[in-house]
N, C-alpha and C positions, 0 to 999 in steps of 0.2 A: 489471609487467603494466599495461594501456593499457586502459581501456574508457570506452562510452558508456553510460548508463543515463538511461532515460526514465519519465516517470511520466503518466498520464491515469486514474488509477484513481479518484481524487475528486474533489474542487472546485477544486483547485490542479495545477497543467500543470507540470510541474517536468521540468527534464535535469541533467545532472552528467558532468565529465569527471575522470576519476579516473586517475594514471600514478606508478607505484611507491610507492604507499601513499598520494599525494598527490591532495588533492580540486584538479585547473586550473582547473575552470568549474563554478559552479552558478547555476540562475535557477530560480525559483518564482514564477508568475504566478497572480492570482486577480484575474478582469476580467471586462468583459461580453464577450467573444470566447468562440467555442467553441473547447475543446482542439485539434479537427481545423484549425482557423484559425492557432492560435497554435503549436501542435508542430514543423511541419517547419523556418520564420524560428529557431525558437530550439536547433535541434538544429542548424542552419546556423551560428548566431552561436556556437555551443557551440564547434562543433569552429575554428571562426576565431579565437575568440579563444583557446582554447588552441595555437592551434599547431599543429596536428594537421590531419588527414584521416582519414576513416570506416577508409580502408585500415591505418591504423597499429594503429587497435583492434585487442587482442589477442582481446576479447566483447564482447558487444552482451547489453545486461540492459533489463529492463522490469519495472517492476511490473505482476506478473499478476493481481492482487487479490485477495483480496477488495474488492468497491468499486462504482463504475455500470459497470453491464452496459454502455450504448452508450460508459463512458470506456474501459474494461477494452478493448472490443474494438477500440476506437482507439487502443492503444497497441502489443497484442501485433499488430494487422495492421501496423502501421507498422515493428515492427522485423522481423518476416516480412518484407517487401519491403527494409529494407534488411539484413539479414544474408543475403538471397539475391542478393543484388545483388552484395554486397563476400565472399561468400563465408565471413563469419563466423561461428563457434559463437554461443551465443543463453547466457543465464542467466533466468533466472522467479526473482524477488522478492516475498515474501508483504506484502500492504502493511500489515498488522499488526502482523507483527515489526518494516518498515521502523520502524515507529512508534513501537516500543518502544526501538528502537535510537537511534533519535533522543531519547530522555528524558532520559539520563546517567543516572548513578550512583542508585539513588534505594532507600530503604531500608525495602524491604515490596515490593507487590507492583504492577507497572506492567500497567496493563487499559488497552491501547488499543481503543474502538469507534467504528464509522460506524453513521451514519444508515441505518437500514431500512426506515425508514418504517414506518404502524402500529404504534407503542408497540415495534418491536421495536430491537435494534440486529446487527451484526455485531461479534462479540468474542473477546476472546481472553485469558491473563494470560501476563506473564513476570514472569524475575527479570534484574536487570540490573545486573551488576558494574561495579567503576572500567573494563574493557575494553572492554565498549560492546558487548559480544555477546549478547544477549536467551537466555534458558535459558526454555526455554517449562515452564508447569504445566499451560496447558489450549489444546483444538486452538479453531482457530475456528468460530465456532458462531452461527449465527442464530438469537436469543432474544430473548421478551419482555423488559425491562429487570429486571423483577421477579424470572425465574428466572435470568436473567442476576448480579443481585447475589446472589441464592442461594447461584449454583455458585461467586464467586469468595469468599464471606464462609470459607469454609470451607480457604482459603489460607496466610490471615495475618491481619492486623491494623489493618494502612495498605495503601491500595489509591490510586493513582493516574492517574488520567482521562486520558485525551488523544483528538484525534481529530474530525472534524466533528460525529461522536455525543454529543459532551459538551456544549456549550452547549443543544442539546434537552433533553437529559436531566438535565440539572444539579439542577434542583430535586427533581427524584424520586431523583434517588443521594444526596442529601445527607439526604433524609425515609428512604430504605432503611438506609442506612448512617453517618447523625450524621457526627463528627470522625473517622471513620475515614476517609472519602471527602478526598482532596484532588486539586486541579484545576490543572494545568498552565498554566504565562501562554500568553498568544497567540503568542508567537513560537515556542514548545516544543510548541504542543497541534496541529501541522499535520505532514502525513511530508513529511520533508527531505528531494530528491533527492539530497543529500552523502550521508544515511544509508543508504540503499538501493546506492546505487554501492559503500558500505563492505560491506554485504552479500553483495551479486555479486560485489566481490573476496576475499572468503573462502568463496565458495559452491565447493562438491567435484564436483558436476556442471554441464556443460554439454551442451545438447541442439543438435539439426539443428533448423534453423527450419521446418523442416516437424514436430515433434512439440514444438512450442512450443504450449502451449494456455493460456488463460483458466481463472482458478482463480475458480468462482463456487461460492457455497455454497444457495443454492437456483437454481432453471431461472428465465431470465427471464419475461419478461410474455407475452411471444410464444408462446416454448410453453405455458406454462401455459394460455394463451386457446385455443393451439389441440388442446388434449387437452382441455377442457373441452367446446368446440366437435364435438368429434369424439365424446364421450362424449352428447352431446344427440342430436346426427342416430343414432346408434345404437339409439336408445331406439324 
């Protein structure tokens, strides 16, 4: 199997070319460019230096997030236009799982979160064998930090961070949770577009890029503003 998988779900821009179990191309960029600047050059560089063409893809995968709403929507629009282009099936990648998938082996319990802003974060827990395939314990969830450590103390024992949501929260998970808490180096605490490509190639469904959606777990700012907006004129 042949695929491209692209990531704009957080702070880092990431592609990956993946062809019979093997990772050909990965880049992960964190710069002062916006994703939408930096995505199309590196999904171009992607398939050139693997050798390839969009056409040889057997899927087209995306991290569909959890993550920033305007990165999320710049990643699933960009593989809509190109799996509609080349004719492609599409895969959706949870970028939580990517994340845990990206941890390795780790013994207890792997909670990757993002930043939510507001004391909250977006989380999740797995468990994660020498295979590299996340066994989730809890769904993802937008949580204060506090009930956040709650729901996963009740797991295991060792719980293991990763994630933009970690260096915010660090001091509070370690005052929540003492030596239980341990915290991924930097080169482990970001989602790999390797990892995510290995996702998509063991993912069981694929979808039409027309029911390719954005996995957000609250409504963004916009709606939110305008049911508020609409609940004041009402009055």
């Amino acid at each position: 199997m042949k695929l491209l998988l692209i990531d704009t779900s957080g702070p880092v821009c990431g592609v990956a070319v993946m062809a019979d179990g093997v990772i050909r191309y990965e880049c992960a960029v964190q710069n002062k460019l916006t994703h939408s600047v930096n995505l199309l050059p590196m999904i171009d560089t992607a398939l050139q230096s693997a050798g390839m063409t969009i056409g040889e893809m057997d899927r087209l995968a995306v991290v569909a997030g959890p993550g920033s709403f305007t990165g999320v929507r710049i990643g699933v629009s960009t593989l809509k236009g190109l799996a509609h282009g080349a004719g492609k099936p599409c895969v959706a990648v949870d970028a939580l799982e990517a994340m845990a998938a990206g941890a390795g082996a780790f013994d207890g319990v792997v909670c990757p979160i993002q930043d939510a802003r507001a004391g909250q974060v977006y989380g999740a827990a797995f468990t994660v064998g020498e295979d590299g395939i996340p066994q989730r314990l809890m769904e993802d969830i937008p949580l204060k930090v506090e009930e956040y450590a709650e729901r996963i103390r009740a797991l295991g024992s060792r719980f293991l961070f990763l994630g933009d949501g970690m260096p915010v929260q660090r001091t509070k998970l370690q005052a929540l949770l003492g030596e239980a808490a341990v915290f991924a180096p930097p080169q482990s605490a970001y989602l790999r577009p390797a990892s995510a490509a290995f996702l998509a190639s063991i993912a069981e469904h694929e979808v039409d890029y027309l029911a390719l959606q954005p996995l957000y777990l609250r409504a963004p700012n916009a709606e939110r503003n305008k049911k508020l907006t609409e609940a004041a004129n009402a009055k």
